[in-house]
C-alpha positions in Angstrom: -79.0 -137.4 -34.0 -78.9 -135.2 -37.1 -75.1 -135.5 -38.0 -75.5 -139.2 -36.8 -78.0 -139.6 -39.5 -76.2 -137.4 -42.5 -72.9 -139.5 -41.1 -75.4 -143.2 -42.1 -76.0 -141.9 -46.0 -73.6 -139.5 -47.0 -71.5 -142.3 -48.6 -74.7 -143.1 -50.6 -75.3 -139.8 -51.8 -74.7 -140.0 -55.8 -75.9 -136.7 -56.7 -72.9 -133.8 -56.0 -75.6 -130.8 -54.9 -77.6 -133.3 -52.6 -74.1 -134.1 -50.9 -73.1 -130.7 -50.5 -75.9 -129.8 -49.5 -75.8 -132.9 -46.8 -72.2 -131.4 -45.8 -72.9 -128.4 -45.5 -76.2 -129.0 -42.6 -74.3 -131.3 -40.8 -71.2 -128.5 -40.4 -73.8 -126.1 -39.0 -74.9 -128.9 -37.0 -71.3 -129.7 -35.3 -71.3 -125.7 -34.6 -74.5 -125.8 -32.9 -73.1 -128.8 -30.9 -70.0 -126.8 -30.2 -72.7 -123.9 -28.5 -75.2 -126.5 -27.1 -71.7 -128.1 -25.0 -70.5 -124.4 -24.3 -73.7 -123.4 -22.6 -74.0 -126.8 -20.8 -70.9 -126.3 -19.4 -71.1 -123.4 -17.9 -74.0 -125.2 -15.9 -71.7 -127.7 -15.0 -74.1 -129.7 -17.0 -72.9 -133.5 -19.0 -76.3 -133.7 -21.1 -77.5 -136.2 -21.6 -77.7 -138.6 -25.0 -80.9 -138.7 -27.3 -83.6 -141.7 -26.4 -81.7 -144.9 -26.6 -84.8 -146.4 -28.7 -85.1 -143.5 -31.1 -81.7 -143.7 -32.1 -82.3 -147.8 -32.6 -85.6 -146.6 -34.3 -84.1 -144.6 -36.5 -81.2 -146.9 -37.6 -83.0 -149.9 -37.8 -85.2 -147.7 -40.3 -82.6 -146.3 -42.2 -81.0 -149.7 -42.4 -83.9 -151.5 -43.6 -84.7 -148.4 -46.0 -81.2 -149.0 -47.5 -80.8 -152.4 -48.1 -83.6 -152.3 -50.4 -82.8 -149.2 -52.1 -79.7 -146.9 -52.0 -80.9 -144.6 -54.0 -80.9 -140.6 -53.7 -84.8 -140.4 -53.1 -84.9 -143.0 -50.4 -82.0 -141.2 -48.4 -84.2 -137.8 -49.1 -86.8 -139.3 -48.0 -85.6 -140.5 -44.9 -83.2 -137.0 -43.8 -86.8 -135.6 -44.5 -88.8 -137.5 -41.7 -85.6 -137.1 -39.3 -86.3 -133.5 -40.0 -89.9 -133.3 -39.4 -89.5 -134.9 -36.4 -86.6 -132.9 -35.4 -89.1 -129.6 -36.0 -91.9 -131.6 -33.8 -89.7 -132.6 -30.8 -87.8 -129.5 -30.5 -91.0 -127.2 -30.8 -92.9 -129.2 -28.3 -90.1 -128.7 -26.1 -90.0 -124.9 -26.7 -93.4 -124.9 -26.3 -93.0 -126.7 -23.0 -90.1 -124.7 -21.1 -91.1 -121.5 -22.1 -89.4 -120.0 -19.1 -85.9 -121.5 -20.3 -82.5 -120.3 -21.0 -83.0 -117.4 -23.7 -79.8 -118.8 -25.6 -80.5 -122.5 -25.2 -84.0 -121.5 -26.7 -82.0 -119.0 -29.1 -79.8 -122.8 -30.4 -83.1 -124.4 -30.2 -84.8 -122.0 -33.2 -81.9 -122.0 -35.0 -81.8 -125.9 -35.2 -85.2 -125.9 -36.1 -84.6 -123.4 -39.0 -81.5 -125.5 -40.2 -83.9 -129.0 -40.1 -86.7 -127.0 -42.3 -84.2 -125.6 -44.7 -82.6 -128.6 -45.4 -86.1 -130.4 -45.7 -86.8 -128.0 -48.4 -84.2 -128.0 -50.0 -83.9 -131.5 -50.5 -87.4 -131.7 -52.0 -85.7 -131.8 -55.4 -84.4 -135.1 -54.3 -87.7 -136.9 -53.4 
């Protein structure tokens, strides 16, 4: 959901630093996609997609958001709530399956550390 999200406003984006900034999590997002499907496969796992209504949540938000104001804040503003709830779901889940794959955990902290960078670092923009 978080390159699907950086994918909805990154042609928005006025401000160069915010963009790169934008570019530059969503790379290290497709490269954690490229592990996630590595280790899935070699589970013989498909995966499955993120909550049909979340992802209709969160468009329908960001839609809504935009069409009354394209601005730089608002699109901070709402890559900072994806990302707080990105830290919430996936540490529940951590906290849930403690007994699970040490390298799916391993992508898991790692995603989490990329969501609360980029939340900080976008602070400038709010």
């Amino acid at each position: 959901m978080g390159i699907d999200a950086i994918d909805e406003v990154l042609n928005y984006v006025s401000n160069s630093v915010f963009k790169n900034l934008l570019i530059v999590c969503k790379n290290s997002h497709s490269k954690l996609e490229n592990e996630i499907q590595e280790l899935l496969n070699s589970y013989h796992d498909e995966g499955k997609e993120p909550n049909p209504m979340a992802k209709s949540m969160s468009w329908l938000k960001t839609n809504v958001k935009m069409a009354f104001d394209e601005s730089d804040q608002t699109i901070a503003d709402l890559i900072t709530d994806g990302c707080n709830m990105g830290v919430k779901s996936l540490s529940k889940y951590l906290n849930q399956y403690k007994n699970a794959n040490e390298k799916a955990k391993d992508i898991a902290k790692n995603l989490i550390i990329l969501e609360e960078n980029l939340s900080k670092d976008i602070r400038q923009f709010l």
